[in-house]
C-alpha positions in Angstrom: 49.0 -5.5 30.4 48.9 -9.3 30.1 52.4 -9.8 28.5 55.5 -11.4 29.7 58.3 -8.6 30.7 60.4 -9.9 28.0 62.7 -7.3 26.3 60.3 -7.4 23.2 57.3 -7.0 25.3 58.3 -4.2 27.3 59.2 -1.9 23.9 55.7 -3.0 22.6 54.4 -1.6 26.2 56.8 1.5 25.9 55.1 2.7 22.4 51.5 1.5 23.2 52.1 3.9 26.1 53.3 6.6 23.6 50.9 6.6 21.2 48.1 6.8 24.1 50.0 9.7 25.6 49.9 11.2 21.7 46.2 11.0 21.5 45.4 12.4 24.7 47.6 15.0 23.9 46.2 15.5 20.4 42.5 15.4 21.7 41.3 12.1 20.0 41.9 9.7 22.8 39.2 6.9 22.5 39.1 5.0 25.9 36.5 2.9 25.2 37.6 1.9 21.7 41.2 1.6 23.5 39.7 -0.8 26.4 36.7 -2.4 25.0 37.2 -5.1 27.9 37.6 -2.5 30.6 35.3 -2.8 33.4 36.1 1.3 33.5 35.1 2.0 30.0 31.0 2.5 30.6 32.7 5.7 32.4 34.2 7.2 29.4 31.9 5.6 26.5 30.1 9.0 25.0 26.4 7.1 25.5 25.9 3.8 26.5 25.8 2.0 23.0 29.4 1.8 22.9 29.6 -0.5 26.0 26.0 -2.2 25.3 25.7 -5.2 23.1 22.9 -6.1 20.8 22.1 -9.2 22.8 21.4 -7.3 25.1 18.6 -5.6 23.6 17.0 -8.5 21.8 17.1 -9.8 24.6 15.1 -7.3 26.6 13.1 -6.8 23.5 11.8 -10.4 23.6 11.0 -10.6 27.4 9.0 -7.6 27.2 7.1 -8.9 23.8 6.4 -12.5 25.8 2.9 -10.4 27.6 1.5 -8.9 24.1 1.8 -11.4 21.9 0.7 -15.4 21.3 3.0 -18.6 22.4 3.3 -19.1 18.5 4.5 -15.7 17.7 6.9 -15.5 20.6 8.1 -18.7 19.6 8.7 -17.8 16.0 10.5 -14.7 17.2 12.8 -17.1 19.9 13.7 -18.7 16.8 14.8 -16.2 14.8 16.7 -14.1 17.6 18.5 -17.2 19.5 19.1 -19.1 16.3 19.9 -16.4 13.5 20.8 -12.7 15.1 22.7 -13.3 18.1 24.9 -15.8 16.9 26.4 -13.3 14.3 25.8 -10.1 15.6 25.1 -10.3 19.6 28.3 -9.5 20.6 28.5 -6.6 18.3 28.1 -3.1 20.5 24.9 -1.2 19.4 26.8 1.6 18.5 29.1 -0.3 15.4 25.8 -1.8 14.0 25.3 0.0 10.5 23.1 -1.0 7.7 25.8 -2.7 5.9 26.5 -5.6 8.1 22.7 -6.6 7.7 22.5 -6.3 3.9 26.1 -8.1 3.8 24.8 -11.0 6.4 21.6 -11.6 4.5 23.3 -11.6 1.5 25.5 -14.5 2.9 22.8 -16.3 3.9 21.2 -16.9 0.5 24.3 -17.6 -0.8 24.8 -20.1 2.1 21.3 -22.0 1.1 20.0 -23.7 -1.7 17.2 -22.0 -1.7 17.2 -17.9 -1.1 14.9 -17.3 1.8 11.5 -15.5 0.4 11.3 -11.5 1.1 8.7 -12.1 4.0 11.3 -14.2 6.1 14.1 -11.5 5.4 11.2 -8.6 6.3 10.4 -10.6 9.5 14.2 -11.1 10.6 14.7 -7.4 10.2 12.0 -7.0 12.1 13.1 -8.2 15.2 16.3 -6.4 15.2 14.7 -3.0 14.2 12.4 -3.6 17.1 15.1 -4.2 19.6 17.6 -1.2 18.2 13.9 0.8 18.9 14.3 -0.3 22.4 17.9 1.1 22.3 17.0 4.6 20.8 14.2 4.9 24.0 17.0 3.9 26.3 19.9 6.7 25.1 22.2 4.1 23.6 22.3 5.1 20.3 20.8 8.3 18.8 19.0 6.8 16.4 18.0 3.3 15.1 20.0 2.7 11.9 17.1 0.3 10.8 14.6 2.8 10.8 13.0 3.4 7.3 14.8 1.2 5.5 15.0 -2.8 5.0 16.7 -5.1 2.7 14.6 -6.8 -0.1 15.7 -9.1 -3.0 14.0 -8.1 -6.6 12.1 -11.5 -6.8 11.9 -13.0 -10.2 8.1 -13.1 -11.1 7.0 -16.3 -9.8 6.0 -19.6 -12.1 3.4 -20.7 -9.9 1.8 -20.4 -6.3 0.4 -22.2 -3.5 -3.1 -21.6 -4.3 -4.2 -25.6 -5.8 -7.9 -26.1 -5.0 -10.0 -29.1 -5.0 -12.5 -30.2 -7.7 -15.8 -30.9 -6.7 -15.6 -34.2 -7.6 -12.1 -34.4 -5.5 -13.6 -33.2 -2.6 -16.5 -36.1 -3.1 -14.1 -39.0 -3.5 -11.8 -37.5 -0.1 -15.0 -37.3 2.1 -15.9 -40.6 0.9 -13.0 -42.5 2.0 -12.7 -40.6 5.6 -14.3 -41.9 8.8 -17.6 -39.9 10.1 -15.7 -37.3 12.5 -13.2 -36.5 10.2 -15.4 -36.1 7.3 -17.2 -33.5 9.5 -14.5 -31.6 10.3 -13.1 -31.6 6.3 -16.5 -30.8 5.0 -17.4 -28.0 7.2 -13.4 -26.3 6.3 -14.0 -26.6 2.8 -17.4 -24.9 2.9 -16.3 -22.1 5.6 -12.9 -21.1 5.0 -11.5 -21.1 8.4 -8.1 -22.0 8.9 -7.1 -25.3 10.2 -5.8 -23.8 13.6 -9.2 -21.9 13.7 -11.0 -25.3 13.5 -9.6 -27.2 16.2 -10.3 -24.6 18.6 -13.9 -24.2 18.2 -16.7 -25.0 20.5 -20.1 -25.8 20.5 -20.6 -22.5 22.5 -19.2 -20.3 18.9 -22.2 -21.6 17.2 -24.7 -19.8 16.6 -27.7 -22.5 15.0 -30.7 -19.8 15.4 -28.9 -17.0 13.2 -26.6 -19.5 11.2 -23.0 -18.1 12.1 -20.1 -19.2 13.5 -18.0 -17.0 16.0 -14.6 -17.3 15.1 -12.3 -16.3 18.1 -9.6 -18.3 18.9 -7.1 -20.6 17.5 -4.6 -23.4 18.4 -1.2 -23.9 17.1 0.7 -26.7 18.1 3.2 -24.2 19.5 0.4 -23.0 21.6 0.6 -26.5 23.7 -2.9 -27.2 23.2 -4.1 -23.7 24.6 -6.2 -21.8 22.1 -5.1 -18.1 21.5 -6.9 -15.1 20.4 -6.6 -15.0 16.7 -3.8 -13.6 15.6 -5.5 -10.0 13.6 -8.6 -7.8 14.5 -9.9 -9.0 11.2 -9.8 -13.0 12.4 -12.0 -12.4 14.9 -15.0 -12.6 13.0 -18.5 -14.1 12.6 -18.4 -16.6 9.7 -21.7 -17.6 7.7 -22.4 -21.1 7.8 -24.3 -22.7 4.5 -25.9 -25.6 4.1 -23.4 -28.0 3.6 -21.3 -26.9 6.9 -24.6 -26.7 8.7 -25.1 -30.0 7.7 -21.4 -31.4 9.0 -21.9 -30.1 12.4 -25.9 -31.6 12.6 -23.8 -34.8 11.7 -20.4 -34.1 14.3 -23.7 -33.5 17.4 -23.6 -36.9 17.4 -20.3 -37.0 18.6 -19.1 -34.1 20.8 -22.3 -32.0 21.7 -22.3 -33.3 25.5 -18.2 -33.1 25.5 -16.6 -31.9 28.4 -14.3 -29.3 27.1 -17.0 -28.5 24.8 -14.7 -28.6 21.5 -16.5 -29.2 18.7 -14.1 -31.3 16.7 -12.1 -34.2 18.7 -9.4 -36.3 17.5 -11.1 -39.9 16.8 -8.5 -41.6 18.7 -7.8 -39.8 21.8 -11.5 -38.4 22.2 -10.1 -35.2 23.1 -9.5 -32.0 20.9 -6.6 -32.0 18.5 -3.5 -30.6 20.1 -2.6 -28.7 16.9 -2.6 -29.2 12.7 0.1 -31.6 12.7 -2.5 -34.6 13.9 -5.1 -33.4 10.9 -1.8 -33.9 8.8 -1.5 -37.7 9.2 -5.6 -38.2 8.8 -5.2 -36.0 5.9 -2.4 -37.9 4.3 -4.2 -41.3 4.4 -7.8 -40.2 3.5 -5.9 -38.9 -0.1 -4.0 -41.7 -0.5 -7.6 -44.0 -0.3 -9.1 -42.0 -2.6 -6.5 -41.0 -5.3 -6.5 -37.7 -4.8 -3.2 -35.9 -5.7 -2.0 -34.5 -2.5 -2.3 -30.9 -1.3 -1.8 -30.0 2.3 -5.0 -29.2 4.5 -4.8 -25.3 3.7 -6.3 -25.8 0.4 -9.6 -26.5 2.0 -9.6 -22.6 2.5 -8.5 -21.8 -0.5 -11.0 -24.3 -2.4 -13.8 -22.2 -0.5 -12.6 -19.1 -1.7 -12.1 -20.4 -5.1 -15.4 -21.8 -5.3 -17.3 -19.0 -3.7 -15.5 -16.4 -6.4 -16.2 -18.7 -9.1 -20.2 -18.5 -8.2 -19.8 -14.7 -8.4 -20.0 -14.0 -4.5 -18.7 -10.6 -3.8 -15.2 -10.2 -3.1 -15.9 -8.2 0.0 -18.4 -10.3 1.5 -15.4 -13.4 0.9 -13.1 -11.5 2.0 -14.7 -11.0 5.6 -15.9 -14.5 5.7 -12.0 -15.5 5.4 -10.7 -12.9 8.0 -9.1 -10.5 6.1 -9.3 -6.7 6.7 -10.7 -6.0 2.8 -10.9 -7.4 -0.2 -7.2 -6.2 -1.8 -5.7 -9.6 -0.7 -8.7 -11.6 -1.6 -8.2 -10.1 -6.0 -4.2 -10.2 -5.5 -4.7 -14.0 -4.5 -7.6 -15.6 -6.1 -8.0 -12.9 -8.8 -8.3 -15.5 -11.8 -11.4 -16.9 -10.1 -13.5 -13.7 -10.0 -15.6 -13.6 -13.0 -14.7 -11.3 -16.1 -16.8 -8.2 -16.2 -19.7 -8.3 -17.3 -20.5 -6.4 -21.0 -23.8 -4.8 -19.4 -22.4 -3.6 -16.0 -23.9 0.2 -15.0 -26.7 -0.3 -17.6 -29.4 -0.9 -14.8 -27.7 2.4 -13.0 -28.3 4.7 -15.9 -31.7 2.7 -15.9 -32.5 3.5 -12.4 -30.6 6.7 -11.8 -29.8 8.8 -15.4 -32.3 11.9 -16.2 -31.4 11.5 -19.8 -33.9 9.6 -21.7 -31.6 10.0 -24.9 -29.1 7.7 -22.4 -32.2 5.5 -21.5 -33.1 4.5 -24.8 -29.0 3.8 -25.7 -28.9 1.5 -23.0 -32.5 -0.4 -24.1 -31.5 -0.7 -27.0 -27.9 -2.5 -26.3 -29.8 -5.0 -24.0 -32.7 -5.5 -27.1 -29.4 -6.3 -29.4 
């Protein structure tokens, strides 16, 4: 025992003793939980989560994550496990982590911040942690993952607004306008084919296809990514987009430029000559070009959403836009850009019953709603 043999000490010693000798006696001696700092107390510790710390597992979960997943994702989980969930709870044994000290942390958090991080950051957080307390289940640590099925979500207020702020057409003529020729290549063909900016950088020549008229969307570069393109980051993003005439046009124009490139990208910054490392060098082109023209600023993601907006608005299928975009169906696509779909149309499933009904009583009904 580190304590000075006072006279004091040694009657604190004397008890300690006692009330150790008591619980053995009694049955409910707790070495562990008596010598947490023990080097002996993995010996006696009922299963290994009461000697195994949480950093321990995040830590294992991350190393094993770095081979499945992208340099951006890993990163964004580095993040959130070094900066946010070891600091408070690494130390904590596996075994002592309950529900409650999540809900309480989060809760602190938000109360910590001006503004209360959204539901998707607190989803992804848990994430991480329910992921790694997986890894301890596997391992025998803890019987089970108290994570599992459940996960702490605030009751958002509805919200007063969104992100989703497309350009007019006659926006869209002035920006183009003011930008030099490669950038205006690269701006037109994202408004008219949805990709993402990180999808754009990291095309080449090879992806399209002029004969058929596609584009093979398979990769995409995040700045995290260190100028390495990445697989995309769903099943769904790796898709062949349709190009229409006025991206067809932007890459006839961009040929010019970057068809006999060595790396064979298809968009190159204008300064360096080589493709853009990542989204943030579109930014400062992107702030500029706006300025010059006087168009209110939005950040380069509205060019997708301005093509979605725009193809909805011309009564394009949800489905078919919904593919084009990379998404799995069309659910997101009426969620998001719902008030763009056009309202139904009064005569929809007339020219089925035309087509399709045996009843010429029906027939006639419907003829005659058209004729009025």
């Amino acid at each position: 025992v580190p304590l000075k043999p006072t006279p004091a000490n040694l009657k604190r010693a004397e008890q300690h003793r006692a009330a150790i000798l008591f619980a053995i006696s009694a049955g409910t001696f707790d070495y562990a939980a008596t010598f947490p700092n023990s080097p002996r107390a993995a010996k006696f510790a009922d299963y290994v989560g009461q000697v195994q710390t949480i950093e321990t597992y995040l830590e294992t979960w991350l190393e094993r994550k770095k081979a499945q997943i992208k340099a951006s994702t890993l990163r964004g989980y580095r993040e959130m496990v070094h900066g946010l969930l070891i600091p408070k709870f690494g130390g904590m044994m596996v075994a002592d982590f309950t529900r409650r000290h999540m809900k309480d942390w989060l809760l602190s958090i938000d109360e910590a911040r001006d503004k209360p991080l959204s539901n998707k950051r607190l989803a992804n957080i848990q994430s991480c942690l329910r992921s790694a307390l997986d890894e301890a289940v596997e391992d025998g640590a803890i019987p089970v993952n108290p994570m599992a099925g459940w996960q702490f979500q605030r009751k958002d207020a509805p919200k007063k607004g969104d992100d989703i702020d497309p350009f007019a057409p006659e926006e869209q003529s002035e920006l183009l306008r003011t930008l030099a020729p490669q950038a205006r290549n690269l701006i037109q063909f994202a408004f008219w084919t949805g990709l993402r900016t990180s999808e754009l950088i990291a095309l080449n020549w090879a992806d399209i296809d002029f004969v058929r008229g596609y584009v093979h969307v398979r990769k995409a570069l995040t700045r995290a990514a260190k100028g390495v393109p990445e697989t995309t980051k769903t099943r769904s993003g790796t898709r062949e987009v349709k190009l229409l005439a006025p991206a067809l046009a932007a890459l006839r124009e961009q040929k010019a430029y970057t068809f006999l490139a060595v790396g064979g990208e298809v968009f190159q910054h204008p300064t360096t000559g080589e493709r853009y490392a990542g989204d943030h060098q579109i930014y400062r082109i992107w702030k500029t070009a706006l300025k010059r023209a006087g168009v209110r600023y939005r950040r380069p993601y509205q060019t997708r959403h301005t093509f979605a907006s725009m193809m909805l608005s011309a009564g394009e299928h949800p489905m078919w836009v919904a593919r084009q975009m990379g998404h799995a169906d069309w659910s997101m696509i009426a969620r998001v850009y719902g008030r763009w779909m056009p309202s139904a149309d009064t005569e929809a499933g007339n020219r089925a019953v035309e087509l399709f009904s045996s009843a010429p009583e029906e027939k006639q009904k419907s003829a005659g709603s058209k004729a009025a």
